[in-house]
C-alpha positions, 0 to 999 in steps of 0.5 A, spaced: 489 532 520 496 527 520 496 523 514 500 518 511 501 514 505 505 508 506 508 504 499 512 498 501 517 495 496 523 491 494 527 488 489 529 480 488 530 479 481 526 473 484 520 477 484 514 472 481 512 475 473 506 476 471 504 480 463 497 480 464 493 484 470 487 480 471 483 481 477 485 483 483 492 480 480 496 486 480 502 485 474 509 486 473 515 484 469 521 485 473 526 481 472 532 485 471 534 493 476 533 496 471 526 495 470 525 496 478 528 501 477 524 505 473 517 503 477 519 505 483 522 512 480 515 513 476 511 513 483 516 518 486 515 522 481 507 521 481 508 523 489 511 529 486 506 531 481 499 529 484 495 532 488 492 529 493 486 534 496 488 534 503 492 539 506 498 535 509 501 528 506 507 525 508 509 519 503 513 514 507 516 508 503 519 503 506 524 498 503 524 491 505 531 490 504 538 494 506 540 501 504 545 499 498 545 497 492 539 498 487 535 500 493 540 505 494 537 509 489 531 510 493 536 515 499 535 521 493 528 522 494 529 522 501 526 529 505 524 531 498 517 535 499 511 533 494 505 537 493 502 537 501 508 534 505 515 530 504 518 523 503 520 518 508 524 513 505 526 507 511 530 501 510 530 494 514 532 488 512 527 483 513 523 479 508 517 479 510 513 482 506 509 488 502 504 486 510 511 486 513 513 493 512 505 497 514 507 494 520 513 497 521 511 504 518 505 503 524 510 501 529 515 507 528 510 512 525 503 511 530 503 517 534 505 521 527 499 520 523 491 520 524 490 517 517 494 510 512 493 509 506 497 502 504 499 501 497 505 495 495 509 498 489 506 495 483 499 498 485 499 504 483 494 509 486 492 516 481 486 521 479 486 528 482 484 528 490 485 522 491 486 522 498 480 526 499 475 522 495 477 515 499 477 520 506 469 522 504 467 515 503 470 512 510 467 518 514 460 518 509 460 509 512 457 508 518 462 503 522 467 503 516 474 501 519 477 500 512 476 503 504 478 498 499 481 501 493 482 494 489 476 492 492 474 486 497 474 478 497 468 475 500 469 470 506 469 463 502 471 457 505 478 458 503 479 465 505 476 471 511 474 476 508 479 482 506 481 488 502 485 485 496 493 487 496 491 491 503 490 497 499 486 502 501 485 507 507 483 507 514 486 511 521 490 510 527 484 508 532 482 502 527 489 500 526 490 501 534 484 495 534 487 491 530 494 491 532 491 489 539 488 483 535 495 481 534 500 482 539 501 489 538 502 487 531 499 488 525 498 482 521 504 480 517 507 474 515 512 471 520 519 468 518 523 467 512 519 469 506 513 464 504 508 466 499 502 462 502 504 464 509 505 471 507 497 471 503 494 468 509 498 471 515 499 477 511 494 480 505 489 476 508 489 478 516 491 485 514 484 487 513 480 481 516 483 483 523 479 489 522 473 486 521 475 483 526 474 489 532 467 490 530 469 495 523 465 494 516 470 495 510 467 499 505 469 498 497 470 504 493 469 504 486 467 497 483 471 490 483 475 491 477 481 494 474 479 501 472 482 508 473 475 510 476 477 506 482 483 511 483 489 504 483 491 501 477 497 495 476 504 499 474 505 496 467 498 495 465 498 503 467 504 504 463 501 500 456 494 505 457 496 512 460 500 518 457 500 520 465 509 518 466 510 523 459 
């Protein structure tokens, strides 16, 4: 079994500041290098340490941005082995966003990888097996084409139902059905970066093309933030867990 683990990431000293993590926001408080920084090292050093439960994993993180400056520092992770694989670190100057880079690391990676898992680095995806845990539930499911680990909106008159952040885990086959949905593509916000555009084309149309092609997505866990649902928002985790000590 291919499996991979994509982490899309940036950083703008624009990005938008949030102190509280209610739910299914995720917070950060990211305005200077530094403080990117040290979340992007935390989750590299998370990838190094935990075990996922399956027997091969590769982690790819893929920055929106170029190979210099603060993401830079991302090149000395790069081929280093975690416990069941290695880093992959990409760089592409693009600013589409977190849905922007899952498709990139679809479009360079498809015919590598039998099962994604997707997070955006504010979300931090934790507890021992992980992987294997969110595996059961999507082979236990019948039709399921997607395992939400933030949980999922419902389709209101506003919104499609989706899985929130696009966070979660699916395989190649749902991703191939997807892709065919759009274009060839997966769902991404197109053009110069728009938050709007990127929730509805993006985070939205992600997950919602999947239910799209005739799949279910299946929650795991419950619609919270909780470390039993194995994500957490990065500066709530840093406030209420020893796991960076």
């Amino acid at each position: 079994m291919r499996a991979c683990k994509v982490i899309a990431t940036f950083y703008n000293p624009c990005r938008e500041i949030r102190t509280e993590a209610e739910y299914p926001d995720h917070n950060q408080n990211i305005s200077l290098p530094s403080q990117y920084l040290e979340m992007i090292n935390d989750y590299c050093q998370l990838e190094m340490t935990q075990d996922p439960g399956i027997d091969s994993l590769d982690t790819i993180i893929v920055y929106n941005g170029r190979r210099e400056g603060v993401g830079y520092e991302l090149t000395k992770y790069e081929e280093q082995t975690t416990p069941k694989g290695k880093f992959i670190i990409e760089y592409r100057d693009c600013n589409d966003g977190s849905f922007g880079a899952f498709n990139y690391a679809y479009q360079r990676y498809r015919s590598d990888y039998d099962w994604w898992m997707f997070s955006e680095d504010d979300i931090f995806i934790i507890g021992d097996k992980y992987y294997t845990k969110t595996l059961e539930v999507f082979e236990r499911e019948k039709d399921c084409g997607f395992v939400a680990l933030v949980g999922i909106e419902e389709t209101t008159e506003d919104f499609k139902g989706h899985a929130h952040s696009g966070c979660g885990l699916t395989k190649i086959d749902v991703l191939n059905r997807a892709a065919e949905l759009g274009g060839g593509q997966l769902a991404h916000g197109v053009g110069p970066y728009n938050k709007e555009r990127n929730i509805f084309q993006g985070e939205v149309s992600f997950t919602s093309n999947i239910k799209d092609a005739g799949y279910r997505l299946v929650q795991y866990g419950t619609n919270s933030w909780n470390l039993n649902n194995l994500c957490f928002p990065y500066y709530e985790l840093k406030n209420k867990c020893q796991i960076f000590l």
